[in-house]
C-alpha positions in Angstrom: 3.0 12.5 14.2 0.6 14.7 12.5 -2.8 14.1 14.4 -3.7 11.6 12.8 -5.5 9.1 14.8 -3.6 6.0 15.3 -6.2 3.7 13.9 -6.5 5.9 10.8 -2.9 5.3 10.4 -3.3 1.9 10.3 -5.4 1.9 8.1 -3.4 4.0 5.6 -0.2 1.8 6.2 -2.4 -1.2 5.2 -3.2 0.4 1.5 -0.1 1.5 1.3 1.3 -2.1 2.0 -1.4 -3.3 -1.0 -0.1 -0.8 -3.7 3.8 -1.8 -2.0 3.1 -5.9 -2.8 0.3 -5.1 -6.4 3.5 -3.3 -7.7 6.3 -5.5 -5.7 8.1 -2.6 -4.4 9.3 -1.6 -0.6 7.2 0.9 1.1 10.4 3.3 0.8 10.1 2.7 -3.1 6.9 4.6 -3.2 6.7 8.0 -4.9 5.7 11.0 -2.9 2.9 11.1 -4.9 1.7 7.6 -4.0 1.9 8.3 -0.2 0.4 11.6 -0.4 -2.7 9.5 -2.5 -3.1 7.3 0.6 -3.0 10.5 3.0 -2.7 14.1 2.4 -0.4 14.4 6.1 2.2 13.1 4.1 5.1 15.5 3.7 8.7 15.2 2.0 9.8 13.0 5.1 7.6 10.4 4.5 9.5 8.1 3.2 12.0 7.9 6.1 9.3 7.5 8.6 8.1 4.2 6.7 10.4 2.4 8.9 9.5 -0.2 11.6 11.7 0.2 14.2 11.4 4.0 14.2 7.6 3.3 14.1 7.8 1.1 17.4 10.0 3.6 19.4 7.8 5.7 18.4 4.9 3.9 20.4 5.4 4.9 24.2 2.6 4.9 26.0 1.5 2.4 28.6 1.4 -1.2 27.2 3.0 -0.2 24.0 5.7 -2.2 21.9 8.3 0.9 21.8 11.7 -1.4 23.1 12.1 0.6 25.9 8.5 -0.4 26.9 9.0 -3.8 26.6 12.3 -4.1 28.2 10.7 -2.1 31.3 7.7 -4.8 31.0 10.0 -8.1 30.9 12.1 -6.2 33.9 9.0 -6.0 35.9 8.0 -10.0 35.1 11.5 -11.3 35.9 
């Protein structure tokens, strides 16, 4: 959401994943600091956006897994 490319993301979300399981914490049990380590575009609403279903409505385009997109997708098979 803040230009960062989505592959970069990903990227990011996998390290953050690696400190979440090392210290056997959730991804919302991170400090601000930790997040921000991983990626400067973090902000003080980080946190809440570390969550999987807002991440895949989030996902809209064509062929993404957003629900909406994938309800519109099994319509159009059936």
């Amino acid at each position: 959401g803040k230009g960062l490319p989505f592959r970069e993301a990903h990227e990011v979300v996998g390290r953050l994943v690696g400190l979440s399981v090392e210290r056997g914490v959730g991804l919302r049990d991170l400090s601000p600091e930790d997040l921000r380590s991983a990626c400067p575009l973090f902000g003080p609403d980080a946190a809440g956006r570390l969550d999987a279903r807002l991440s895949l409505s989030l996902r809209t385009a064509e062929g993404a897994p957003s629900p909406g997109r994938v309800a519109e997708r099994l319509t159009w098979w059936r």
